[in-house]
C-alpha positions in Angstrom: 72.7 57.9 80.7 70.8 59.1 77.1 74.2 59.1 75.4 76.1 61.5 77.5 79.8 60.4 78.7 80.4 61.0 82.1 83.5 62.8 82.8 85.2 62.8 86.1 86.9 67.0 85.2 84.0 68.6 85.8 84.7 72.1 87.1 84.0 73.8 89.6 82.6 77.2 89.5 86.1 78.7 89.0 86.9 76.3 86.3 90.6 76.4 87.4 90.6 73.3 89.2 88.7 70.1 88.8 85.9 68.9 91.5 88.2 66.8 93.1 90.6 69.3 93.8 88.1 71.3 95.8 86.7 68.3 97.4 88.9 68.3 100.5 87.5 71.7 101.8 84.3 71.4 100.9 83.4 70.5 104.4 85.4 73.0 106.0 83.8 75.5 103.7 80.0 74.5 104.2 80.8 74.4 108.0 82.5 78.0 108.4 79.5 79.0 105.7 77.2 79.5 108.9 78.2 82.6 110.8 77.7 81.1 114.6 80.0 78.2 113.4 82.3 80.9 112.2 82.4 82.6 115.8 82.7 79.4 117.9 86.0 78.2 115.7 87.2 82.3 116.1 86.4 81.7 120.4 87.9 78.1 120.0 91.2 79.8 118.6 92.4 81.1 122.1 92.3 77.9 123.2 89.3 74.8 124.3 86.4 75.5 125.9 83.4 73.7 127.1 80.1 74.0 125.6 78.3 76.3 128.3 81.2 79.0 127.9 80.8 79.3 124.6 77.2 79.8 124.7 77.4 82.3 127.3 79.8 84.0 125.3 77.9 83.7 122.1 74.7 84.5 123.9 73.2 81.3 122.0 71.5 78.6 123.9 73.4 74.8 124.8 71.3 72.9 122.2 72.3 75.3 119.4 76.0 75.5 120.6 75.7 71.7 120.3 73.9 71.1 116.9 76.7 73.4 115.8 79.5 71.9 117.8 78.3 68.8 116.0 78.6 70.1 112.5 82.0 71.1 113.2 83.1 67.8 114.3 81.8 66.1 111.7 84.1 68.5 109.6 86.6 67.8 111.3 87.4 71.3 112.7 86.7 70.5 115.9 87.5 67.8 118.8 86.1 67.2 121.8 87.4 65.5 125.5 85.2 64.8 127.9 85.7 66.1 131.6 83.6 64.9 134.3 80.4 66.6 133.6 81.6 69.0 130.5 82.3 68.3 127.0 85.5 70.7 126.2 86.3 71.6 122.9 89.3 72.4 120.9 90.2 73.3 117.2 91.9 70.9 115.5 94.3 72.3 112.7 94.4 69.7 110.0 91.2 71.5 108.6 92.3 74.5 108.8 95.5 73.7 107.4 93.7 72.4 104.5 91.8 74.9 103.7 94.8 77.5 104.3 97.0 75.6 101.1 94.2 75.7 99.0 93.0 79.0 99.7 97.1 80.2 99.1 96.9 79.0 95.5 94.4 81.0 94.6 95.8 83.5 96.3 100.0 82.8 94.0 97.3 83.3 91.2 96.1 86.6 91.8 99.8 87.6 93.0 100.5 87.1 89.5 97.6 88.6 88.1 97.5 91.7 90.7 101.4 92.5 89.3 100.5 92.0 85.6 97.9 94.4 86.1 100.1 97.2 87.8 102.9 96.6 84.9 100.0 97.4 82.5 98.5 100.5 84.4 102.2 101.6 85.0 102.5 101.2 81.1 99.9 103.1 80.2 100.8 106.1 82.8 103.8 106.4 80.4 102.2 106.6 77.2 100.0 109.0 78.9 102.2 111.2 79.8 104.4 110.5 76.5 101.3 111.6 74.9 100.7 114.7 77.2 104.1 115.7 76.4 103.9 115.5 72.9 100.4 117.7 72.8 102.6 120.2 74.5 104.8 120.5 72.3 
């Protein structure tokens, strides 16, 4: 490999957390990435349905509800039962589950960084208006 060392940390575009910790929800991500995909899991969240209710209700036709049915399956956000004639579809939580943990610590970060920041705008308030008084004076 011309001399380079392969290294198993590489970052990803954060660089808080190492490949593999964003690994896991990488398929949930690139799935939920394509806005009809997006709308189906929204529709799927009251509950399954077949295929040909969500495309009415999406206005798409069945092949496209399919190729993106399909996609979501092989995600993982999605399962499917077969009934009679229909295919019926339902979310399946794991995935989103996932993706909720690793979105929340990003989120404990920013908690911490969101109240650092108001401790220093609330800091300098003061010595703004320590300053202001002082100019009165």
């Amino acid at each position: 490999m011309d001399g380079q060392i392969y290294c198993d940390c590489l970052y990803a575009l954060t660089g808080i957390y190492s490949v593999w910790h964003i690994s896991p929800v990488i398929p949930t991500l690139t799935a939920l990435a394509e806005p009809n995909r997006f709308r189906i899991v929204e529709l799927l969240r009251s509950g399954p349905r077949p295929v040909n209710y969500i495309g009415e209700r999406l206005q798409l036709r069945q092949p496209q509800v399919s190729k993106h049915l399909r996609v979501l399956k092989e995600a993982g956000l999605v399962d499917v039962q077969p009934r009679a004639q229909q295919r019926v579809y339902e979310l399946r939580p794991e995935s989103l589950r996932q993706l909720h943990d690793w979105v929340e610590r990003y989120r404990q970060i920013w908690d911490v960084r969101f109240e650092e920041l108001d401790e220093l705008v609330a800091e300098l308030n003061e010595k703004e208006k320590s300053r202001g008084r002082k100019q009165r004076k």
